[in-house]
C-alpha positions in Angstrom: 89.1 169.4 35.3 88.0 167.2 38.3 87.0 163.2 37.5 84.8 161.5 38.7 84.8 157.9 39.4 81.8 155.9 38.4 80.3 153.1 40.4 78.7 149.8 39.1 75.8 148.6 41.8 74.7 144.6 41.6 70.9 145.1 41.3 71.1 142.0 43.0 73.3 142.2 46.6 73.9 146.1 46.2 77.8 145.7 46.1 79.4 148.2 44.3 82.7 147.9 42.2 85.1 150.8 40.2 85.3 148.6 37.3 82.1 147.5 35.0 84.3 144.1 34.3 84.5 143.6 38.1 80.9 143.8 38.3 80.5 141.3 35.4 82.2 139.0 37.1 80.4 139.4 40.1 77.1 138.9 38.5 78.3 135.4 37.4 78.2 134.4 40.9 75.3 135.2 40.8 73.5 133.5 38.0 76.2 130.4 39.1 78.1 130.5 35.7 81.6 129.0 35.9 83.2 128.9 32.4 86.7 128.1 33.9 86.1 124.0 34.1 88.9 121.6 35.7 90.0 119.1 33.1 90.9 116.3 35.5 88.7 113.0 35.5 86.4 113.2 38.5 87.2 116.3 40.0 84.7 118.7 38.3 85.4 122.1 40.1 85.0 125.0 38.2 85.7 129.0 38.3 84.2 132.2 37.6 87.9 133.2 36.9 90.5 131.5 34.7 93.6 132.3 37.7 91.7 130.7 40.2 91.4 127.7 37.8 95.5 128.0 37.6 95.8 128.2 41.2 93.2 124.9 41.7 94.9 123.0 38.9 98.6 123.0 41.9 96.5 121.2 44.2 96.2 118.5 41.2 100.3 118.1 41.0 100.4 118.5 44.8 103.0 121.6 44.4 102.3 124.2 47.2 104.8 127.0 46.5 103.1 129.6 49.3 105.0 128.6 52.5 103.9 130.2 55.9 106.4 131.6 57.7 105.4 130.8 61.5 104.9 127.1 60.5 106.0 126.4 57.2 103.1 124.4 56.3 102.5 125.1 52.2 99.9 126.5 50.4 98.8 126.0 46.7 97.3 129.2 46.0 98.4 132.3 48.1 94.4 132.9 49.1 95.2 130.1 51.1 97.9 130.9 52.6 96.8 134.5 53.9 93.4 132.3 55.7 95.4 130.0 57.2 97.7 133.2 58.4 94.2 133.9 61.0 95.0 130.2 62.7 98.2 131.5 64.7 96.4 134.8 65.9 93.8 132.4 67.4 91.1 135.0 66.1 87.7 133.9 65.1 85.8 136.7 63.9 83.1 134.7 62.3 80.4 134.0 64.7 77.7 131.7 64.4 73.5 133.1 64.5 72.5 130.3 65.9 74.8 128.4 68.3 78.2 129.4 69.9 80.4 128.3 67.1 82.6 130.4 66.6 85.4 130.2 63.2 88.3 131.8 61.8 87.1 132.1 58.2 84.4 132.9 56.3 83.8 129.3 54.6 84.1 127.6 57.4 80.8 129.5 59.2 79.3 128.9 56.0 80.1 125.3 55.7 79.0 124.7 59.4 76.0 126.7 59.0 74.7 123.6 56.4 74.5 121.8 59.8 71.2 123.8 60.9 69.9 124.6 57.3 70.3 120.8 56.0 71.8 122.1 52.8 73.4 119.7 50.8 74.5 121.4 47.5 77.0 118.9 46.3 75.4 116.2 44.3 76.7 113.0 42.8 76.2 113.3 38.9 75.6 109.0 39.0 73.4 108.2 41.7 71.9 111.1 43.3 73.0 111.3 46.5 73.9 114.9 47.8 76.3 116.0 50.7 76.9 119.1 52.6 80.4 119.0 52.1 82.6 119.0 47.9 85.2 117.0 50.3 82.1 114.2 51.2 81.6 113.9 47.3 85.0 114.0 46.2 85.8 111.1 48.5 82.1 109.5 47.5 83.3 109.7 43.6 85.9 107.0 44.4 83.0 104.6 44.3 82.0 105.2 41.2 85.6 105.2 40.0 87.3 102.3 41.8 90.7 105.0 42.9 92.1 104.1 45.7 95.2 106.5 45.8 96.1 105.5 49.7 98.6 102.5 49.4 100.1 100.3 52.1 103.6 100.5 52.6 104.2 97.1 53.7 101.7 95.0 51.3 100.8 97.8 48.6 96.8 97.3 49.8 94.7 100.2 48.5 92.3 102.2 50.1 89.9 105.1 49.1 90.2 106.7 52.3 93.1 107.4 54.8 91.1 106.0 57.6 90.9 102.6 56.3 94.6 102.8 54.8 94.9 103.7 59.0 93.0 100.9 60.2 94.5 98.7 58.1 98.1 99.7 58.9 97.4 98.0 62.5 97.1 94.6 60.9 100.7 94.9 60.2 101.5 96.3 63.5 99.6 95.1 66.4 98.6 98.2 67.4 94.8 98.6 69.2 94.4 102.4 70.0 91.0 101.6 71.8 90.6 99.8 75.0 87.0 98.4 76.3 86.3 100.4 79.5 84.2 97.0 80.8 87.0 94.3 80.3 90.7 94.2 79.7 90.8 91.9 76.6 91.5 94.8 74.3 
């Protein structure tokens, strides 16, 4: 007796999956349902999955057990490290429609395509204001919040970002990384 698989079809994209609890899953993209919630204050990511919720929840505790093996740098989930396996091949198979751009993954054309659409999904919850980037509203969040989890060394001044943590840093030095191209005062 021969079987025969059956295919679920998304009425929606047209992608097809083996499995009717693989399309299930697919239609919550879909209709943007997340059930899998991160518990930590402020952070607010959520997942159609609960391992991708287990695998987010590392970059909370800062473990990264996936370790490249060209350049050791470490990975929290193994997704991540498999992209970042495309950045030593120097492949960028991810072409931008309207400019030259030209990326190595799949998120990363998406995130720059934002640039000629104007999207801004990411919304503060408190004031309103939206960004193009989660990164822009994580780091925006510390306003509401007061963290500043980038300490001085020498004084134990806090910062919200590492750029002022950076700027800051040359008080204590004496370093001044830009000259004036008109004078030679700095």
């Amino acid at each position: 007796m021969l079987q025969r698989k059956m295919a679920f079809q998304c009425d929606v994209c047209h992608a097809v999956y083996s499995r009717k609890g693989y399309l299930k899953k697919h239609l919550m993209a879909h209709a943007g349902e997340k059930p899998y919630k991160c518990t930590q204050p402020m952070c607010g990511t959520s997942f159609i999955v609960a391992g991708s919720l287990k695998g987010h929840m590392l970059t909370h505790t800062g473990e990264k057990p996936y370790k490249c093996n060209v350049c050791n740098a470490g990975f929290s989930m193994a997704g991540n490290l498999k992209t970042h396996m495309v950045t030593h091949t120097g492949e960028k198979p991810h072409k931008c429609s309207v400019c030259d751009a030209a990326f190595s993954e799949s998120r990363s054309l998406k995130r720059h395509m934002r640039i000629h659409t104007g999207e801004r999904p990411y919304k503060c919850t408190i004031c309103g204001v939206t960004f193009s980037q989660s990164v822009h509203l994580k780091i925006h969040m510390r306003i509401h919040s007061g963290e500043r989890p980038y300490k001085c060394i020498i004084c134990s001044a806090a910062f919200s970002q590492t750029g002022s943590l950076n700027n800051h840093v040359r008080t204590h030095t004496g370093e001044k990384p830009y000259k004036c191209t008109i004078c030679t005062i700095f």
